[in-house]
C-alpha positions as CSV (number, residue, x, y, z in Angstrom):
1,X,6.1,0.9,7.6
2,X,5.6,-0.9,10.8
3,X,2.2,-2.6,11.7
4,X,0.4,-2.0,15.2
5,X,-2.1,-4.0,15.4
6,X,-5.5,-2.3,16.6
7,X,-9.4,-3.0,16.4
8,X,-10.4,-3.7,13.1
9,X,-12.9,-1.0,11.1
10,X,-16.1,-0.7,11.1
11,X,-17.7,-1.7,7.4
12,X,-21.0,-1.3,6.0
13,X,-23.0,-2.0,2.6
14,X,-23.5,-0.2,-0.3
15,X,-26.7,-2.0,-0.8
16,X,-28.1,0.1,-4.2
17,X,-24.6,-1.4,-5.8
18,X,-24.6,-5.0,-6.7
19,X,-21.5,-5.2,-8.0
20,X,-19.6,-3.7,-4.5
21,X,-19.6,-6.8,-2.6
22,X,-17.8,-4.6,0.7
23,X,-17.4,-1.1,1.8
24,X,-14.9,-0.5,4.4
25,X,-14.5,2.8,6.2
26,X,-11.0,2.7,7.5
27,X,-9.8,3.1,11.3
28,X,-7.8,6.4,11.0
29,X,-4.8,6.3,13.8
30,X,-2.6,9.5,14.9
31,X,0.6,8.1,14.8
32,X,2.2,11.9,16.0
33,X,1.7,14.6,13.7
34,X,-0.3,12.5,10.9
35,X,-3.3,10.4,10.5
36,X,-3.2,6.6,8.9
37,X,-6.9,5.4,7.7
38,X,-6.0,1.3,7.3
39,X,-8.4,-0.6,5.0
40,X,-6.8,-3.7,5.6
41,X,-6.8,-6.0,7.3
42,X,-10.1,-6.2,8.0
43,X,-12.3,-8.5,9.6
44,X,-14.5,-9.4,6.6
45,X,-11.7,-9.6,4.2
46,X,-8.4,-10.1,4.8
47,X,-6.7,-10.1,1.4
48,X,-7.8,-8.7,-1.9
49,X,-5.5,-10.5,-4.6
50,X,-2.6,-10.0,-3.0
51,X,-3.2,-6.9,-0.8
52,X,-3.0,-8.2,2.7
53,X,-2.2,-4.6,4.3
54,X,-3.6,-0.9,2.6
55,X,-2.9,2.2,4.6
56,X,-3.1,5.4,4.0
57,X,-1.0,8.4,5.8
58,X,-1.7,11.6,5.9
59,X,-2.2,14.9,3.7
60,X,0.1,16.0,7.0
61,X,2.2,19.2,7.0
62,X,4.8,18.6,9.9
63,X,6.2,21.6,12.0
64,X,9.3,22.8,10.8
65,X,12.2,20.2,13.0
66,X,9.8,17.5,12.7
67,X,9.1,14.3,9.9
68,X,8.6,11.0,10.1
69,X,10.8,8.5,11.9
70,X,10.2,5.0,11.4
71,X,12.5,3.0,13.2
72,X,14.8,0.3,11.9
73,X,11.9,-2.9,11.2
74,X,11.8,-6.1,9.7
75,X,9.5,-8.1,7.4
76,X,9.0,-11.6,6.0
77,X,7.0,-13.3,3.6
78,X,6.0,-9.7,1.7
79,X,6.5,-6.7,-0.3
80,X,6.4,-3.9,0.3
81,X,5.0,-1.0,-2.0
82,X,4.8,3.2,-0.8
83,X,3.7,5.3,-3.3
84,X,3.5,9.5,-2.4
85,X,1.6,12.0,-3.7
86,X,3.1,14.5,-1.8
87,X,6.4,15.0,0.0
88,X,9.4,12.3,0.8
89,X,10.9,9.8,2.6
90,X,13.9,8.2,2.5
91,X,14.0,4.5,2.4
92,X,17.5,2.6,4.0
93,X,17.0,-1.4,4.0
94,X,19.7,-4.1,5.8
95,X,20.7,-4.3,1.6
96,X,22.7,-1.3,2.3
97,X,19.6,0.8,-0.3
98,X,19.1,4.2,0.6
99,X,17.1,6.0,-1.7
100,X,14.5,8.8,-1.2
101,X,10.8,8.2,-2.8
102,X,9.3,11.3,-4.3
103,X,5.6,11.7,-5.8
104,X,4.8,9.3,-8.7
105,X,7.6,7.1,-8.0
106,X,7.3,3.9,-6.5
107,X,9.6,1.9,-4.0
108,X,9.0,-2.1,-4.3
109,X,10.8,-4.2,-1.6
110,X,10.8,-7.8,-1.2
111,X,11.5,-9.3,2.4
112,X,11.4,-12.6,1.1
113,X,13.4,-14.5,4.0
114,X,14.0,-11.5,6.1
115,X,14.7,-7.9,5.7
116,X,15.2,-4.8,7.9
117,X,14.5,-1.1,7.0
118,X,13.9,2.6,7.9
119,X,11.7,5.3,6.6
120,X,12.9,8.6,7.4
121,X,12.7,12.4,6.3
122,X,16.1,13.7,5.6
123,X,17.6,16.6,7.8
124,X,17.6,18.8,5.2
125,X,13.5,18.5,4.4
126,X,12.7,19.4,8.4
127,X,13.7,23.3,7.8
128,X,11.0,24.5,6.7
129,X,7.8,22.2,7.7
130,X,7.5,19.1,5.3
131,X,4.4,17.6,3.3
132,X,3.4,13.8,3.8
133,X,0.8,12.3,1.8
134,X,0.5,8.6,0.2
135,X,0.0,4.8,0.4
136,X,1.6,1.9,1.5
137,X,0.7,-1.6,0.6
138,X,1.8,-4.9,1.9
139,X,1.5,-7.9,-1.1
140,X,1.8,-11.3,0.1
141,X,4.2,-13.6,-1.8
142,X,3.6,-16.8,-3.5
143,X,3.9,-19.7,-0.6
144,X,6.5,-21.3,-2.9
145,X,8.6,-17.7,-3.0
146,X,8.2,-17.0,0.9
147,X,11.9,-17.7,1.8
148,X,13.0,-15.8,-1.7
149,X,16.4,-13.4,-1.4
150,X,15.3,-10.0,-0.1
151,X,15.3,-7.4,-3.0
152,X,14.9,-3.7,-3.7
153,X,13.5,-1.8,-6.8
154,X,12.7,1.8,-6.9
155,X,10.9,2.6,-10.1
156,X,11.1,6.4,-11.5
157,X,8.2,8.4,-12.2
158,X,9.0,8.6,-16.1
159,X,9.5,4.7,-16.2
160,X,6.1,4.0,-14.9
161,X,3.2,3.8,-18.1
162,X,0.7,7.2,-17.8
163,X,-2.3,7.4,-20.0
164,X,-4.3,10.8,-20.0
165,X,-7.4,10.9,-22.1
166,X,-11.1,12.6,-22.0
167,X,-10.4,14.2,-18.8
168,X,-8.6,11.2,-16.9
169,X,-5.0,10.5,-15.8
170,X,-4.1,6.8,-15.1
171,X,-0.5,5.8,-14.3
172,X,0.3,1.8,-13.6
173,X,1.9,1.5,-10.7
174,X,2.3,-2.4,-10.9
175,X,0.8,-5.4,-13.4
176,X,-1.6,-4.2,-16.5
177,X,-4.5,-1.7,-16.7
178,X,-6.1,-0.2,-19.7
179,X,-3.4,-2.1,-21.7
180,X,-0.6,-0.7,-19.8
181,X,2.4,-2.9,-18.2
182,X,4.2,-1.4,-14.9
183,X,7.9,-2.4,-15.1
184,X,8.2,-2.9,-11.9
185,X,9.1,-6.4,-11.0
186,X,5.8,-8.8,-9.3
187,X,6.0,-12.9,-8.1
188,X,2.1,-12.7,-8.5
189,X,-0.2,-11.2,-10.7
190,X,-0.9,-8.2,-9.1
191,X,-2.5,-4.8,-10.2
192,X,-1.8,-1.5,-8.5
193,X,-2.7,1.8,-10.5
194,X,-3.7,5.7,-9.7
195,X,-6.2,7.3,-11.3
196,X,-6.8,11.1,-11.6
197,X,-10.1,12.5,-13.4
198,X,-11.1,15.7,-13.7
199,X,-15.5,16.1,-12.6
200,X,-17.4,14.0,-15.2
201,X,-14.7,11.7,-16.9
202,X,-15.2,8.2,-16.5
203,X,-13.2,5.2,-16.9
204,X,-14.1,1.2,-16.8
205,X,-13.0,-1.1,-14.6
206,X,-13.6,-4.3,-16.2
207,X,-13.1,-8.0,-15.3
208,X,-9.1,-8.9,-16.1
209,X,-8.5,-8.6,-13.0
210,X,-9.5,-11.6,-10.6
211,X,-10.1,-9.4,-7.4
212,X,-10.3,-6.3,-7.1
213,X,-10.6,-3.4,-5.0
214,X,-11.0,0.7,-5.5
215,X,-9.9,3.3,-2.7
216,X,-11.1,7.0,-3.0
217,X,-7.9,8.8,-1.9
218,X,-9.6,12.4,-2.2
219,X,-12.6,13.7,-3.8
220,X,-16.5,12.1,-5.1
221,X,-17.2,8.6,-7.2
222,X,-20.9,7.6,-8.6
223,X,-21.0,4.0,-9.5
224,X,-24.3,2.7,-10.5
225,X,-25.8,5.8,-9.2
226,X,-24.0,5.6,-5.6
227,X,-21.7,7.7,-4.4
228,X,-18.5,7.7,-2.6
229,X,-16.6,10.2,-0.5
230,X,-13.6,9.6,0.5
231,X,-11.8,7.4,2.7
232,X,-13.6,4.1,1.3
233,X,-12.1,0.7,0.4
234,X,-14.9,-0.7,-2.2
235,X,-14.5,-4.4,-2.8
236,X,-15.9,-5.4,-5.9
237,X,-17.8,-9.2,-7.1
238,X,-16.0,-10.9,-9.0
239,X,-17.4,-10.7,-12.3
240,X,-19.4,-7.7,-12.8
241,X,-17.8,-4.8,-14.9
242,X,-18.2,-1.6,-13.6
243,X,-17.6,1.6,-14.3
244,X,-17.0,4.8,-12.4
245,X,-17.9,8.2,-13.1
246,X,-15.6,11.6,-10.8
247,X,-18.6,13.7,-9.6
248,X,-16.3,16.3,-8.4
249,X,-12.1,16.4,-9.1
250,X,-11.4,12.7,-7.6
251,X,-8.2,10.5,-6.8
252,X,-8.2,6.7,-6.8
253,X,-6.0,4.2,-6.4
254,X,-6.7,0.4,-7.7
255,X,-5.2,-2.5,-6.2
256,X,-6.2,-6.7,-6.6
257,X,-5.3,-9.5,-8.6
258,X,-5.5,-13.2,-8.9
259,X,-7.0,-14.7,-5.7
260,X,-3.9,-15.9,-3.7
261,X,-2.7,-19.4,-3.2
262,X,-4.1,-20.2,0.3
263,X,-4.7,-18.2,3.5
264,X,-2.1,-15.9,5.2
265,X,-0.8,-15.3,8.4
266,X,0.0,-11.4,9.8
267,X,1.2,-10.7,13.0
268,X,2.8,-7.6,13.4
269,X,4.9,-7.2,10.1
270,X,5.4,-10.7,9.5
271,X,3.6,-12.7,6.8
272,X,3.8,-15.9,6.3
273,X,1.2,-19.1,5.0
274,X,2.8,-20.6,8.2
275,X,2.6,-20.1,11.6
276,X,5.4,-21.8,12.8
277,X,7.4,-19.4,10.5
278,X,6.3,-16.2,11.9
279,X,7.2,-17.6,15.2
280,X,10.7,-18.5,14.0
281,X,11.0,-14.7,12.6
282,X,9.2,-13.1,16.3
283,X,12.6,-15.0,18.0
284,X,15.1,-13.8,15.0
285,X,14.1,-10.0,15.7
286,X,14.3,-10.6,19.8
287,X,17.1,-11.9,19.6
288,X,18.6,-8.9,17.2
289,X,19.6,-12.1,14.3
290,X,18.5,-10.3,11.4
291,X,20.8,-7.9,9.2
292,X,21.2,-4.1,10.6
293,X,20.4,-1.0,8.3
294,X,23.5,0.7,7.2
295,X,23.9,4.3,8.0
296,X,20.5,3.4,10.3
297,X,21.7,1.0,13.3
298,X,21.5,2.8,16.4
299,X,17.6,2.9,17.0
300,X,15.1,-0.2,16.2
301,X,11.4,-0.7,16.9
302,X,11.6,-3.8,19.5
303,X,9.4,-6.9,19.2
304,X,6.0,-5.8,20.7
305,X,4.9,-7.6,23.6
């Protein structure tokens, strides 16, 4: 998706939880017809592993004519990764990809050097009223893999690793969990993972991963005898092995990994570990130098001003 910058959201403390080293509440934005809560950015914590941008849209039901429309884009310096848990959207890229993403699949895009795409519901999906719900994650690339060839990999929902055990549904999305491995393809070690569990199950999230971070999509989490509702980004210390417990039905999604190799750079949906870069890529897009979406080219989102 395409990133409007706004006022960064508010975060407080779980201070009975030693091992939470953040809470963020996300700022929820109507973007027409459906909310997005983003975690990240934020001012107190810009990246977690590679996470450098979490949103998440929706549950929306749109009116029956009516979807999303996200404009021709581009990106640099990232990937990209949507995930749904409801509905569809179909993804077009400058690569000439069009492809629809459904629940439990996952789309993983590289920019690398430069890529354009769209994020549409088909025609045929707007009869009736449509379904939205999910994530999308930007991951920042390794400095030395910044200017990589743009790439596209969508990742069926059968070819993705699910474990389901003592009342708890975990499927890897990307990198390792639980000794799991996501085939889909990473420059960085990176973990990304859903988790279902049913009230009372319980699973660990230990210390493998470097940095890491735990989102409550939908229903109630104890840690350590505090609970979460939903709509929180908890940051965890590095170090500390934790383990959370579903009070009611809950959804989570996981995301960190190894701390990255320097700072980043975001403005708008450019990222880059150098400045001059993103100004380079701000000029590109004015000037209409990067690739056009095939089967997509008569509408873009211009350079904010």
């Amino acid at each position: 998706m395409s990133f409007a910058p706004n006022q960064d959201p508010k975060a407080g403390d779980a201070a009975a939880c030693d091992a939470i080293e953040l809470m963020i509440v996300p700022r929820s934005v109507d973007l027409g017809g459906f909310a997005v809560r983003r975690a990240l950015p934020h001012a107190k914590r810009r990246m977690v592993g590679p996470f450098i941008f979490f949103d998440h849209f929706g549950p929306a039901e749109f009116r029956s004519g009516q979807g999303i429309d996200v404009r021709p884009h581009p990106h640099i310096g990232l990937a990209t990764v949507t995930f749904l848990f409801d509905g569809e959207i179909v993804h077009r890229d400058s690569l000439g990809t069009a492809v629809p993403i459904r629940p439990g699949e996952v789309n993983w895009m590289t920019a690398g050097r430069g890529i354009v795409h769209s994020e549409r519901t088909a025609p045929e999906r707007r009869m009736g009223g449509e379904p939205l719900h999910g994530l999308q994650c930007w991951v920042a690339l390794p400095a030395s893999d910044e200017e990589t060839a743009p790439g596209f990999a969508h990742v069926g929902s059968t070819e993705l690793p699910v474990i389901s055990d003592h009342g708890r549904t975990v499927r890897v999305v990307a990198g390792s969990f639980l000794g799991a491995r996501s085939p889909v393809p990473t420059l960085w070690d990176t973990l990304f993972a859903e988790v279902t569990l049913a009230a009372g199950a319980s699973f660990p999230f230990d210390t493998a991963t470097e940095e890491r971070a735990l989102y409550v999509v939908d229903g109630e989490i104890n840690i350590a005898g505090d609970k979460f509702l939903p709509g929180r980004l908890l940051i965890f210390r590095p170090g500390d092995a934790i383990t959370v417990t579903a009070v009611s039905g809950a959804r989570i999604a996981l995301v960190g990994g190894a701390a990255m190799d320097g700072p980043r750079h975001i403005w708008w949906n450019f990222v880059s570990s150098r400045k001059d870069r993103i100004e380079q890529a701000k000029a590109d897009w004015k000037s209409r130098r990067f690739d056009t979406v095939p089967g997509d080219d008569k509408e873009f989102i211009p350079l904010p001003e």
